[in-house]
C-alpha positions as CSV (number, residue, x, y, z in Angstrom):
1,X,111.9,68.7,94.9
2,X,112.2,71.7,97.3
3,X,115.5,73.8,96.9
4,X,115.6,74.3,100.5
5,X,115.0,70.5,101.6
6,X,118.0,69.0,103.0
7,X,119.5,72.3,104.1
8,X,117.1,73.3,106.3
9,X,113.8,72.3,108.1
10,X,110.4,73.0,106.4
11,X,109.7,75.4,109.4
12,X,113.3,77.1,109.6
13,X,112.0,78.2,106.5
14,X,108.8,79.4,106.9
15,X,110.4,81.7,109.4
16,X,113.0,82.8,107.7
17,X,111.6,82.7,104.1
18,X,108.9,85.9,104.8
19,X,111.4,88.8,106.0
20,X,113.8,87.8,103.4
21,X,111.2,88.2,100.6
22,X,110.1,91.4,102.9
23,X,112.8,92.9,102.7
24,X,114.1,92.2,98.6
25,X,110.7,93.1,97.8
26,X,109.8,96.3,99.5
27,X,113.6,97.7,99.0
28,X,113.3,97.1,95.2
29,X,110.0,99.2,95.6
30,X,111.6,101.7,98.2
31,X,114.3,102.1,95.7
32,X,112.5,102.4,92.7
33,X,109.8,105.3,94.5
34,X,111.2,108.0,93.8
35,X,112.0,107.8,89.9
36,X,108.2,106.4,89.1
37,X,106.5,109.7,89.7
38,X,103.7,108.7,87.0
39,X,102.9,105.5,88.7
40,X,102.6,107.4,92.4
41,X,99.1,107.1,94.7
42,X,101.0,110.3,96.4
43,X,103.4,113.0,95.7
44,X,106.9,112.6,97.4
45,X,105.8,116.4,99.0
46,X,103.0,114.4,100.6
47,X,104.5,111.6,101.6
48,X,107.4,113.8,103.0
49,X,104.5,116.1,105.0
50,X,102.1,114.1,106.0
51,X,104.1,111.0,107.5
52,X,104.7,111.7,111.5
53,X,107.8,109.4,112.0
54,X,111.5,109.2,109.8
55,X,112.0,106.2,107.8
56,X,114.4,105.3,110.1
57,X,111.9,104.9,112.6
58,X,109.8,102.5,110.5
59,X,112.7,100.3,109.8
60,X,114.0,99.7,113.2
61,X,110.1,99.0,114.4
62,X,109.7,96.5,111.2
63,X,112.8,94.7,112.3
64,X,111.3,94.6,116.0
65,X,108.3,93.3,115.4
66,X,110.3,90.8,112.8
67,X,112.4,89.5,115.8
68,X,109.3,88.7,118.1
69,X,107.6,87.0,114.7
70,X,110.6,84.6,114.7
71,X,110.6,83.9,117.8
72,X,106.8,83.0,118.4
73,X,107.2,81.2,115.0
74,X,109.7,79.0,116.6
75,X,108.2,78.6,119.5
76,X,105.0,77.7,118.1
77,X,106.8,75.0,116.1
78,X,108.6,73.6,119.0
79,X,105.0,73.2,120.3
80,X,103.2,71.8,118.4
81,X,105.4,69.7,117.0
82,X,105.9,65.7,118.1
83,X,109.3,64.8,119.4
84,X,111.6,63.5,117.3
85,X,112.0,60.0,117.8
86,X,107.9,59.7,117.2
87,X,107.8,61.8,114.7
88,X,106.2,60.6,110.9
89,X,107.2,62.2,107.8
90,X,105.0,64.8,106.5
91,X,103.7,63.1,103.6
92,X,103.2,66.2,100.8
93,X,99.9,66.7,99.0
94,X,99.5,67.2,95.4
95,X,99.7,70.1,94.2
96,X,96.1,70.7,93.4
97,X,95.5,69.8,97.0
98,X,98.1,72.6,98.5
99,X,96.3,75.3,96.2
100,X,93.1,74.3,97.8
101,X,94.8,74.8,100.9
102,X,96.2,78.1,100.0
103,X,92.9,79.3,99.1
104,X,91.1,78.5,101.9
105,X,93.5,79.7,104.4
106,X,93.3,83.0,102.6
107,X,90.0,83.3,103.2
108,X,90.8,82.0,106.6
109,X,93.3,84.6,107.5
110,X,91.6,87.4,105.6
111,X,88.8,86.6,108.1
112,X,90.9,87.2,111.4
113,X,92.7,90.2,109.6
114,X,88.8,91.9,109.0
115,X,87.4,91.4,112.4
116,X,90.5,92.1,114.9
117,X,91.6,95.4,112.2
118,X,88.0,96.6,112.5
119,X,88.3,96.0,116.6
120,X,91.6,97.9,116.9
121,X,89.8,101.2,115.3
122,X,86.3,100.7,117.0
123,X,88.4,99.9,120.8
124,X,89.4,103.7,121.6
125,X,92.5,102.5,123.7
126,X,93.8,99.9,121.6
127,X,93.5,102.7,118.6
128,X,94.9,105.2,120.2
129,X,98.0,102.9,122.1
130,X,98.5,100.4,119.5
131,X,97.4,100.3,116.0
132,X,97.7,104.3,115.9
133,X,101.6,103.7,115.0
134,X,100.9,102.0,112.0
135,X,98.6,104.9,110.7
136,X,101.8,107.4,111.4
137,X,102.3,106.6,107.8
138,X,99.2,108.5,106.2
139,X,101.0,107.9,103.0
140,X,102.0,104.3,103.3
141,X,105.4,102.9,101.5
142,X,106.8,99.7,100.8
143,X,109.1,99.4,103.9
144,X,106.5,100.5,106.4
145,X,103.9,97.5,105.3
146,X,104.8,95.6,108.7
147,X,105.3,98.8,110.9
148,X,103.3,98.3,113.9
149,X,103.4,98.4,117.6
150,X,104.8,95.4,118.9
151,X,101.8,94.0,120.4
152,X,100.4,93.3,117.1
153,X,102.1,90.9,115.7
154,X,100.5,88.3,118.5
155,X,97.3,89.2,116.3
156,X,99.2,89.0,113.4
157,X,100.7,85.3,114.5
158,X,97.4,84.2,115.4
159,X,95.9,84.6,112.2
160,X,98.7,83.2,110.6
161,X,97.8,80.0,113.2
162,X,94.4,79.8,112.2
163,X,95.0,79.8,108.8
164,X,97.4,77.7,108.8
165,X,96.4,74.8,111.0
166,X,92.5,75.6,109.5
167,X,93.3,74.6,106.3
168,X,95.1,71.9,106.9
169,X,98.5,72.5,105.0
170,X,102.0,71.5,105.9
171,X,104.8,73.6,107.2
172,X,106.4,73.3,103.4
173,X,103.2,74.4,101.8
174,X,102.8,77.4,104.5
175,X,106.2,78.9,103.8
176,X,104.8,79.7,100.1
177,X,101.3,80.7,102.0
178,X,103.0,83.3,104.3
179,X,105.5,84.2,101.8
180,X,102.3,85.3,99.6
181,X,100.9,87.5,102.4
182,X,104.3,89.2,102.7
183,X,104.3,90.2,98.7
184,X,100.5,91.1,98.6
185,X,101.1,93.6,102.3
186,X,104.5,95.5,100.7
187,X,102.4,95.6,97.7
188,X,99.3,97.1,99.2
189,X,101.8,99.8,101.0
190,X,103.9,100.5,98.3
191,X,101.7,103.5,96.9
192,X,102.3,102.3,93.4
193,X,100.3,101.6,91.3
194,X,102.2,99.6,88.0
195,X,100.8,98.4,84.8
196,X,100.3,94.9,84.8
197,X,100.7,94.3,88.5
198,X,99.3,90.8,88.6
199,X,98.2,91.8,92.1
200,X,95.6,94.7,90.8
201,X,94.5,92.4,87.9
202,X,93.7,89.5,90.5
203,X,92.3,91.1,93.3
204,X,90.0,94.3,93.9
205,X,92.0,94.4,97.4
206,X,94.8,96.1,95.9
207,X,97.5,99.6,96.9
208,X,94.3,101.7,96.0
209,X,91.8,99.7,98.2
210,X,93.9,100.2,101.0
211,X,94.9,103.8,100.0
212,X,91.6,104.9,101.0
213,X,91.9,103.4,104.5
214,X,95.2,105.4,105.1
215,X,93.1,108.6,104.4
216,X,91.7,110.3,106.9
217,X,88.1,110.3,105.9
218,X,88.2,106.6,105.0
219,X,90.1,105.3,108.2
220,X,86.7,103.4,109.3
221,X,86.3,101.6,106.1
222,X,88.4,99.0,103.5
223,X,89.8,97.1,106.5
224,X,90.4,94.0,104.6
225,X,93.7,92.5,104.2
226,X,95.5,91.7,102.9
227,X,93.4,89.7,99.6
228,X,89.4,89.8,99.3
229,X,87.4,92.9,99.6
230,X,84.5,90.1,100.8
231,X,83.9,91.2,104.3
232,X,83.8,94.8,103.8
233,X,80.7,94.4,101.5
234,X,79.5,92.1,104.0
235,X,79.6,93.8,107.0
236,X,78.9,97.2,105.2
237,X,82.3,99.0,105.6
238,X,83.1,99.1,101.9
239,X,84.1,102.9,100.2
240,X,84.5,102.5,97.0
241,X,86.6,104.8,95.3
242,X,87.6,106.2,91.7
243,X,91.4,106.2,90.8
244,X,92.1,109.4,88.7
245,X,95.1,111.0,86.9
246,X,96.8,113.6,88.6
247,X,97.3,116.6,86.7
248,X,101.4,116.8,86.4
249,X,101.4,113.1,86.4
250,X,100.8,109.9,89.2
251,X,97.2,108.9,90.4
252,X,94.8,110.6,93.4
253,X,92.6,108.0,95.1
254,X,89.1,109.6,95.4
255,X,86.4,108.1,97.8
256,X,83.1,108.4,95.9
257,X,80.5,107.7,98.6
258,X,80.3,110.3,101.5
259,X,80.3,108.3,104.7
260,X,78.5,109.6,108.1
C-alpha cells in the first residue's frame, strides 16, 4: 500500500512529490559542497569565477519555473482526466510491469530531452534568449539543476507527457518515474563526484558526462539527459572524456577527442 493513498490524489502527488525531493536532495548536496573538496569536478575558486549569476538568482528562477511546472501539471491532469462520476479506478500493475514502464519511458523521455537540447544550441535565437541562462552556471551545482528560462519547462513538461502517457504507466507509478528524473538531474549538476554513487555505477550519463557539456569546448556535445549516453553515439555528438585527479585534491574532467 502507498503511504500517500488516502491523503492525497495519485496526481497531487506527482506534482508535489518532485520539488520536494528537489529541494532535500540538492540542499543536502549544496550543503555538503563545500567540505568535500576531494570529491569536487571544480574548485570553489572556479565555481565562484566562472558562474555569471548569484545563487540567489538560481534559486528564485528554480522556484519560477517550479510554479509554472505545477501549474501545467495540474492542468494537464484536469485534462485529461474523465470526470468524476464516470471515472474507473486505476487498477495498478505489478510490479514487474511498472519497471517495464519506467524503463521505457526513460528511454522515452531521454529521446525528447536529446533532440529538443540539441535544437536549443543548433537554433541561434533560442540559444542565445533561452537555454543560454541555464549555461550561466559554467560550473553547475546541485541547486541550479532546474535553472532555466521559463519557457523551458513547456519542453520540459512535454517530455514528461510523452513519456508518461508513451509508456503507458499510471499517475501512481509516474510520481516514482519523475521523482527519479529529479534525483538523476541534481545529481548530474551537483559537481560531485562520490564513491559508490549508485548513479555513476549504473549509468555512463553521470556529473562527469554532463561536466563536459558545461565546458566551453564541449557545449555542442553530451546533450543527453538525464540517463543513457545512447543518442549521442548515435547521432555522433559523443566526447568522451578522462576523469583525472587534481593535484591538491578533487577531480578535472578532460575531453580526450579534439572536436572541429
Amino acid at each position: 500500500m502507498v503511504v500517500w493513498e488516502g491523503y492525497v490524489s495519485d496526481e497531487t502527488m506527482g506534482t508535489i512529490a518532485p520539488i520536494i525531493v528537489y529541494w532535500v536532495y540538492a540542499g543536502v548536496y549544496q550543503f555538503l559542497s563545500p567540505s568535500l573538496d576531494k570529491f569536487r569536478l571544480h574548485t570553489l575558486d572556479e565555481e565562484n569565477e566562472k558562474n555569471v549569476i548569484p545563487i540567489i538568482t538560481v534559486v528564485k528562477g528554480v522556484l519560477l519555473q517550479q510554479l509554472l511546472q505545477i501549474l501545467i501539471t495540474q492542468l494537464g491532469f484536469f485534462i485529461t482526466s474523465y470526470a468524476e462520476e464516470t471515472s474507473r479506478p486505476t487498477v495498478q500493475p505489478s510490479v514487474p510491469i511498472q519497471i517495464l514502464q519506467i524503463l521505457i519511458a526513460m528511454f522515452i523521455f531521454d529521446t525528447c530531452q536529446y533532440f529538443v537540447h540539441r535544437y536549443m544550441h543548433h537554433n541561434k535565437f533560442l540559444y542565445r534568449h533561452v537555454h543560454s541562462h541555464h549555461h550561466r552556471l559554467v560550473v553547475p551545482y546541485a541547486v541550479g539543476a532546474l535553472y532555466n528560462h521559463p519557457v523551458e519547462v513547456i519542453s520540459d513538461m512535454l517530455g514528461g507527457a510523452a513519456a508518461f502517457f508513451g509508456s503507458g504507466m499510471t499517475p501512481r507509478t509516474s510520481v516514482w518515474l519523475f521523482c527519479l528524473i529529479t534525483v538523476k538531474a541534481v545529481d548530474d549538476h551537483s559537481g560531485l563526484r562520490l564513491p559508490g554513487n549508485l548513479f555513476h555505477v549504473l549509468f555512463k550519463n553521470n556529473g562527469a558526462y554532463h561536466d563536459v557539456h558545461h565546458q566551453v569546448n564541449g557545449v555542442k556535445y553530451n546533450y543527453s539527459q538525464p540517463f543513457f549516453t545512447f543518442w549521442d553515439r548515435v547521432m555522433g555528438t559523443y566526447m568522451p572524456y578522462n576523469v583525472m585527479k587534481r593535484p591538491g585534491g578533487g577531480f578535472e574532467v578532460r575531453m580526450t577527442k579534439k572536436r572541429s
